[in-house]
C-alpha positions as CSV (number, residue, x, y, z in Angstrom):
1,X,0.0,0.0,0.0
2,X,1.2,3.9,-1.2
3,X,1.1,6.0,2.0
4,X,-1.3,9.1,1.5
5,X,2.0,11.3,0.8
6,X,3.0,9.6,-1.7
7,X,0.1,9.0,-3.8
8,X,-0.5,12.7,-3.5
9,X,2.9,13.3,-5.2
10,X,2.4,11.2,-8.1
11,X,-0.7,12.7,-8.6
12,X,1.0,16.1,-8.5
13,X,3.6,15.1,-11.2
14,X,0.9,13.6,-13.6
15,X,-1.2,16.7,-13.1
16,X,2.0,18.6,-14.4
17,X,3.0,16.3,-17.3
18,X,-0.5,17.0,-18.4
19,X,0.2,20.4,-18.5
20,X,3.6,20.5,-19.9
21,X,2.2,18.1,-22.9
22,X,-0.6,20.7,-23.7
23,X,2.1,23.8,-23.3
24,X,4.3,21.6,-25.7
25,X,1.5,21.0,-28.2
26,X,0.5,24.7,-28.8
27,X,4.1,26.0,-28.8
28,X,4.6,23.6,-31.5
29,X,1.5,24.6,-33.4
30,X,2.4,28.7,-33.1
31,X,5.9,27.5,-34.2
32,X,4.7,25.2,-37.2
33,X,2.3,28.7,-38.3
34,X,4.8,31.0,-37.8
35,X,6.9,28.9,-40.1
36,X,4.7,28.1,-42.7
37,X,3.3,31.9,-42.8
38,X,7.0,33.0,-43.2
39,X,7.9,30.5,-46.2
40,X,4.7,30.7,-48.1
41,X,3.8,34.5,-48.4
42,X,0.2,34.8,-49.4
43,X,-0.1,35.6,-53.2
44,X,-1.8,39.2,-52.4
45,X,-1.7,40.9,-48.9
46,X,-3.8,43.8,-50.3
47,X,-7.5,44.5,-48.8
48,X,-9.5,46.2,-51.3
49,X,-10.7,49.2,-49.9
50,X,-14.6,50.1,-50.6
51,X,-16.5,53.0,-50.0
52,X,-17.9,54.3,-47.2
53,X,-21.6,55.7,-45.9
54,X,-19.7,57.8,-43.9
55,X,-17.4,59.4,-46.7
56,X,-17.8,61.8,-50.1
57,X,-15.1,61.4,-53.0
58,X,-14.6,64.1,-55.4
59,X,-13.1,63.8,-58.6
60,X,-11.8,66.3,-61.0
61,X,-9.5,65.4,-64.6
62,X,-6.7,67.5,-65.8
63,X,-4.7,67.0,-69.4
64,X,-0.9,66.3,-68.7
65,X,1.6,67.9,-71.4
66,X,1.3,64.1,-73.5
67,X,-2.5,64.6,-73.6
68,X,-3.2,61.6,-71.1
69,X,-5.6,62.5,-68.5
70,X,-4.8,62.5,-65.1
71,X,-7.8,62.0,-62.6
72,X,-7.7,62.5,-59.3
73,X,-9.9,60.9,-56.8
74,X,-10.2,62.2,-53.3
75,X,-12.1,60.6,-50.6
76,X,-13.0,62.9,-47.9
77,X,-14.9,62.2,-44.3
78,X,-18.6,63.5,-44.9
79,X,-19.1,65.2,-41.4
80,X,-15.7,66.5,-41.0
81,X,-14.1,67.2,-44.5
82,X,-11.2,65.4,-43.7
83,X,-9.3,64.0,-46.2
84,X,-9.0,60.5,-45.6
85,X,-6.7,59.8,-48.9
86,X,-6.1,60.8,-52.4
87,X,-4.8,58.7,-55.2
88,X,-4.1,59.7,-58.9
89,X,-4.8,57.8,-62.0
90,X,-2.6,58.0,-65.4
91,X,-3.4,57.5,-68.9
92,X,-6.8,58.1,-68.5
93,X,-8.5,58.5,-71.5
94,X,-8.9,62.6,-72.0
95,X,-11.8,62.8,-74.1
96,X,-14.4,60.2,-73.2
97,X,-18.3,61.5,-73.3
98,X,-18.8,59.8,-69.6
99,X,-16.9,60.4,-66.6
100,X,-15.2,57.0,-64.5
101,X,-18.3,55.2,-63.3
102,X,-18.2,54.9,-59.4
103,X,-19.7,52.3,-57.2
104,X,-19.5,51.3,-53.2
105,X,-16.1,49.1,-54.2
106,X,-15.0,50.2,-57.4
107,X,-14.1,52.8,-59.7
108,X,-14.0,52.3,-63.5
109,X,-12.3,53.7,-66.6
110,X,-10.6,53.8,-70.1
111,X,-7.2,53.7,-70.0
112,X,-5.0,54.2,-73.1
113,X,-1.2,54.1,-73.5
114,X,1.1,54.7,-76.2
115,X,-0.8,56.9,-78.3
116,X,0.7,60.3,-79.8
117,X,-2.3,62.6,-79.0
118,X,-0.5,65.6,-81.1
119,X,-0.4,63.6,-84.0
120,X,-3.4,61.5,-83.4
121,X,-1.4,58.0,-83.8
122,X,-1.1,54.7,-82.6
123,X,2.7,54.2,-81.2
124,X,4.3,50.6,-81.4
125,X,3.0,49.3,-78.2
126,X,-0.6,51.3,-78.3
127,X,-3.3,49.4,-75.9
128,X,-6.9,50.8,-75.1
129,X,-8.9,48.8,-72.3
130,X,-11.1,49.0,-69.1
131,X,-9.6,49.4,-66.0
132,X,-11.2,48.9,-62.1
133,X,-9.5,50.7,-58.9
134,X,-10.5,50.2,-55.6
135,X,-10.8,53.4,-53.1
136,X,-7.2,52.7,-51.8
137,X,-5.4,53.8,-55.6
138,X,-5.2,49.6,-56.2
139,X,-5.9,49.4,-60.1
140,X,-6.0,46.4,-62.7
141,X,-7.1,45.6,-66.1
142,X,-10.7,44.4,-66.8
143,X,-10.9,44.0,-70.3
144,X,-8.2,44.8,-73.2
145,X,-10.3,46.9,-76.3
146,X,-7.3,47.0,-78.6
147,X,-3.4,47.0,-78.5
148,X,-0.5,45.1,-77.6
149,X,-0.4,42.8,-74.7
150,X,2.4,42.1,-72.8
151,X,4.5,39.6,-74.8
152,X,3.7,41.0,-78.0
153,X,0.7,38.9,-78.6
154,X,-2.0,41.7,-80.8
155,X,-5.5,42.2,-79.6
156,X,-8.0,43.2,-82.7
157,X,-10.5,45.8,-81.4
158,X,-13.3,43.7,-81.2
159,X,-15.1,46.3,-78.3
160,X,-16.4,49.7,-78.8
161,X,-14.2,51.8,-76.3
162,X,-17.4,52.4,-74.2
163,X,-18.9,50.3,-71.1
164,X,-21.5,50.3,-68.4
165,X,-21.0,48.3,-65.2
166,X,-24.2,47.5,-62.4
167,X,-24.6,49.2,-59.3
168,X,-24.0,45.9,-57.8
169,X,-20.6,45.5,-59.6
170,X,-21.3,41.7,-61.1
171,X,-21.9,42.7,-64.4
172,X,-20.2,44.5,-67.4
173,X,-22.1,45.6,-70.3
174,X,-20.2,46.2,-73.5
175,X,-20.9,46.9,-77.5
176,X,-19.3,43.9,-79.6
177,X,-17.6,44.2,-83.0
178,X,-19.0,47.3,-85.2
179,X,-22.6,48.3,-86.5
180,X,-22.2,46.1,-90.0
181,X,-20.7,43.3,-89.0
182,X,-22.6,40.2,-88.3
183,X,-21.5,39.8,-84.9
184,X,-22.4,43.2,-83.7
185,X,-24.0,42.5,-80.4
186,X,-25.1,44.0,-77.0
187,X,-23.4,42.0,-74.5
188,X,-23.1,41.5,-70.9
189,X,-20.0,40.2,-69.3
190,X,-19.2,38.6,-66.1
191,X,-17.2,41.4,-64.1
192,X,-14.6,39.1,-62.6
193,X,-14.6,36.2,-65.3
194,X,-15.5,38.4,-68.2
195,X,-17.0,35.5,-70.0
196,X,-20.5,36.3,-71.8
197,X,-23.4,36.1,-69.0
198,X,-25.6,37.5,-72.7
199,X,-25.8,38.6,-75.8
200,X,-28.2,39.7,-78.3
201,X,-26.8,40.4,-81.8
202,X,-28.5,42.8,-83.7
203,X,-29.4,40.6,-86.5
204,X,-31.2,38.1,-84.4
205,X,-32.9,41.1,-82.9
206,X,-34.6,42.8,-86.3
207,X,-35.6,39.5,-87.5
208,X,-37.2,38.8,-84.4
209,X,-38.7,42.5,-84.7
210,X,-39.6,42.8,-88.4
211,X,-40.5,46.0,-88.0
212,X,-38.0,47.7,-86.1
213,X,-35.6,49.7,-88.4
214,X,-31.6,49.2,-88.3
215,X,-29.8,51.1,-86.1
216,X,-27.1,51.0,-83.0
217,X,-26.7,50.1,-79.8
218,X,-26.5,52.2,-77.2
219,X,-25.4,51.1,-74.2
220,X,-28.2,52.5,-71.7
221,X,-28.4,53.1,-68.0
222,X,-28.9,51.1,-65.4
223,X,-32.0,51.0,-62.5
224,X,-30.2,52.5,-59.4
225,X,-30.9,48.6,-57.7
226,X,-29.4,46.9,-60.6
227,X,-32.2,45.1,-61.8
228,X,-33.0,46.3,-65.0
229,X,-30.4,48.0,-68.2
230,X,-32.9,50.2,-70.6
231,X,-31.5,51.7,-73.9
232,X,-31.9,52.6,-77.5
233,X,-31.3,51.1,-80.7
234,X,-30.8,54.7,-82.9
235,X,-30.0,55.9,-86.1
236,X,-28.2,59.3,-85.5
237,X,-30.8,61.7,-84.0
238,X,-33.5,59.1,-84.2
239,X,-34.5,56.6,-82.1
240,X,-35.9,53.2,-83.8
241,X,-36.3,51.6,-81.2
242,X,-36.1,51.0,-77.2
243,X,-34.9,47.8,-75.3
244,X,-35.2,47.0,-71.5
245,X,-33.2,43.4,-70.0
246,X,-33.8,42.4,-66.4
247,X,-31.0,40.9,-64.7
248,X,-30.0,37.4,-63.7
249,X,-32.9,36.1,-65.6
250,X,-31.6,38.2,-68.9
251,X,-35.3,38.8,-69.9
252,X,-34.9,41.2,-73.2
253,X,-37.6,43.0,-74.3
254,X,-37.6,45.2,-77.7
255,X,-40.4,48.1,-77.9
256,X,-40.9,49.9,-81.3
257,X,-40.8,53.6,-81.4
258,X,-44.2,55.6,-81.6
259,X,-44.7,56.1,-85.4
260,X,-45.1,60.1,-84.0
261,X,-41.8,60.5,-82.7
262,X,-39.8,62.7,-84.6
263,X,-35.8,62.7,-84.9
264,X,-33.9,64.5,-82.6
265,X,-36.8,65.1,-80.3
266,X,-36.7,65.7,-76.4
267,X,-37.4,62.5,-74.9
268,X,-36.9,60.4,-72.0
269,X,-37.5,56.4,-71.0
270,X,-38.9,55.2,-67.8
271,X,-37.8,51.7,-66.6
272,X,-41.6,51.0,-66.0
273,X,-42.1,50.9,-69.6
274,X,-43.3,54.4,-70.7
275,X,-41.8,57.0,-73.6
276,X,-42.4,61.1,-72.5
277,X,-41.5,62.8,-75.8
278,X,-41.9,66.5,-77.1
279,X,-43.4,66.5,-80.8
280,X,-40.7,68.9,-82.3
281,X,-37.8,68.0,-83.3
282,X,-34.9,69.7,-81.3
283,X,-31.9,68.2,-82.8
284,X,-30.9,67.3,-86.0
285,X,-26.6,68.3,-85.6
286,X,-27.4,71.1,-87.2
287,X,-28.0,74.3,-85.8
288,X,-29.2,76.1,-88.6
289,X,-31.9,73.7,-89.4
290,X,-32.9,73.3,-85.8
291,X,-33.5,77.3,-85.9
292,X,-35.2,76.9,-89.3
293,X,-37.5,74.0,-87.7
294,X,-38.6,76.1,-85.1
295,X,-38.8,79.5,-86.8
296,X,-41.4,77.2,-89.1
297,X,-43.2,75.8,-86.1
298,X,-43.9,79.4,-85.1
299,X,-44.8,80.9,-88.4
300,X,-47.3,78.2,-88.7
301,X,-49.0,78.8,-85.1
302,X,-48.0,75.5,-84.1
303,X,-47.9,74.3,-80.3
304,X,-45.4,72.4,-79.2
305,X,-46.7,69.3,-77.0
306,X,-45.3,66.8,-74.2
307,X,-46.8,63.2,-74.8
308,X,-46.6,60.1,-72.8
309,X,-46.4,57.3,-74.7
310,X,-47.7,53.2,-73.1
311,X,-45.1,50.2,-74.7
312,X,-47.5,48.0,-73.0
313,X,-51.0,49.6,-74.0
314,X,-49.5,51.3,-77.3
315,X,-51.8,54.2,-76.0
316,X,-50.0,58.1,-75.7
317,X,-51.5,60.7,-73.5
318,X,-50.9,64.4,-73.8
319,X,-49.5,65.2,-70.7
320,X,-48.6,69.7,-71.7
321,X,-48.9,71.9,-74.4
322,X,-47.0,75.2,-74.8
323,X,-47.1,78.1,-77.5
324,X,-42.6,78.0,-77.8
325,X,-41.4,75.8,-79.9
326,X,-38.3,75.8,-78.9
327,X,-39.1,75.2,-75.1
328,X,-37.4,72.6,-73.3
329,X,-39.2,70.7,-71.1
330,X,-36.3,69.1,-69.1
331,X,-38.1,65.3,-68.9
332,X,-36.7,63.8,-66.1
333,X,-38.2,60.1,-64.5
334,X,-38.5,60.5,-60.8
335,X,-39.2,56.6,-60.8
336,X,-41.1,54.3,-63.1
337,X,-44.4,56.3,-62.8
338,X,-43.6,59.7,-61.7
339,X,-42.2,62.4,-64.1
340,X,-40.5,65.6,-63.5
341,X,-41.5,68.5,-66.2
342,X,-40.8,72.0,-66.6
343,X,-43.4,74.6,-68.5
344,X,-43.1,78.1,-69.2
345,X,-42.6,81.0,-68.0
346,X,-39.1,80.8,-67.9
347,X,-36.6,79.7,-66.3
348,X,-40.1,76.9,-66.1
349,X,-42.6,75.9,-63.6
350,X,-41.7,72.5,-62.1
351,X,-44.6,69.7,-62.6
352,X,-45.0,66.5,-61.5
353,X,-47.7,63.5,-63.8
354,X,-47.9,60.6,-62.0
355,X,-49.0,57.7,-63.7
356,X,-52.0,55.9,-62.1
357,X,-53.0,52.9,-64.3
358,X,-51.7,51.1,-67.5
């Protein structure tokens, strides 16, 4: 038999042993990450930055002496004007219609190098693409439009230099190959694969639509929650056509033009499926024939007249009338039923028409 003393030592030393064991086995875990974090460095220690409720970014463009832009993007604390950092991008592409599209994580924009802006001409390594930065200044290349690519491989412009990405940032829509060829298409890309989510080639469309005269693309805007991407198919001032796609289930529907519309009048699309359009032409890229067309609208007593126009019903309402035939209404879709008008006197009253049934 163990005397009490002793059996109270043993059990002393195996409670320690225990102990040590465990102390052993985490020291050599720690040890075993330490080493493995220090011999395999991950493949990209950067976080992207996104943007934040709590902060405003302003953005301005300035043309360098080689005729690149340069923009600057600087994000600022709302409630205290802080600056909270400030990054510039190069080689921006000076003179695009549309300034960089910005969303909660990303910012977007053409990029072009190696072009000779004085003489207007492609230098040996030329390349044109899409590029995405996150709030911190961390950029990369989306898509390649045309150039070279590193290697020397060529890339065929096979993109118009022109994109729209959704508020949610999955999706890229993009115009494929020119108006004439037989793969001209709309098309929406994947934003991180940028394989084809859809497409709709413009042949398949018009003989799907019979009616519906040739025209372009135009790449559209998209609903401020993403789900729908409305646009045009138009022949210069003149729109032959109006197209809406719902997202994720790629529903594309095609709406014919009211056979009153004329070209180059002031118009506007609602999501909700309705065209507000003046019946006087305001545009033809010609001043002097605008002036003309309205110096004839007056002569002749004629009013000038806002309609709303049903691509479900086919039915058009007249919404205003005014005696100026060169006023400008200002359309303006509040949401998919509510539009914002302006009538005279100037500088114009503000009006609201709400749509109340189809």
């Amino acid at each position: 038999m163990l005397s009490p003393f002793i059996k109270k030592f043993i059990k002393k030393q195996l409670i320690l042993s225990i102990v040590l064991f465990a102390i052993a086995i985490v020291a050599g875990y720690v040890w075993y990450a330490y080493q493995s974090s220090s011999e395999i460095p991950p493949i990209n220690n950067h976080q992207a930055r996104c943007f934040q409720e709590s902060e405003t970014v302003d953005f301005k463009m300035d043309i360098n002496e080689h005729g690149y832009g340069d923009a600057t993007f600087i994000i600022k604390d709302k409630y205290t004007g802080v600056e909270n950092l400030r990054f510039v991008v190069d080689h921006v592409f000076p003179n695009h219609y549309r300034e960089p599209e910005r969303y909660r994580c990303g910012i977007y924009l053409i990029r072009i190098f190696d072009f000779d802006f004085k003489k207007f001409v492609k230098l040996s390594a030329y390349n044109i693409g899409l590029w995405q930065y996150d709030y911190a200044g961390e950029g990369k290349e989306v898509v390649l439009f045309s150039g070279q690519r590193k290697g020397g491989a060529q890339v065929l412009p096979r993109y118009g230099f022109d994109f729209r990405v959704d508020p949610t940032e999955k999706y890229l829509v993009l115009i494929k190959e020119s108006l004439g060829s037989a793969e001209y298409a709309l098309v929406v890309k994947d934003l991180i694969t940028t394989q084809d989510i859809f497409s709709s080639r413009l042949g398949d469309m018009l003989a799907q639509y019979p009616g519906i005269k040739p025209g372009s693309f135009d790449l559209g805007k998209w609903s401020q929650d993403g789900r729908y991407l409305k646009g045009s198919i138009y022949d210069g001032a003149y729109d032959t056509a109006y197209y809406r796609l719902e997202r994720d289930t790629w529903k594309f529907e095609v709406f014919p033009t009211p056979s009153d519309l004329p070209s180059g009048a002031e118009r506007a699309v609602s999501f909700g499926g309705y065209l507000a359009y003046s019946d006087i032409t305001s545009f033809t890229g010609d001043a002097d024939m605008d002036a003309q067309i309205e110096e004839n609208a007056r002569q002749s007593g004629r009013k000038e007249n806002l309609w709303l126009y049903s691509f479900w019903t086919k039915q058009k309402t007249k919404i205003a009338s005014v005696d100026d035939p060169s006023w400008v209404f200002k359309l303006n879709w509040l949401s998919d039923i509510e539009l914002e008008y302006y009538i005279p006197p100037a500088p114009g009253i503000r009006k609201v028409y709400t749509i109340t049934s189809n």
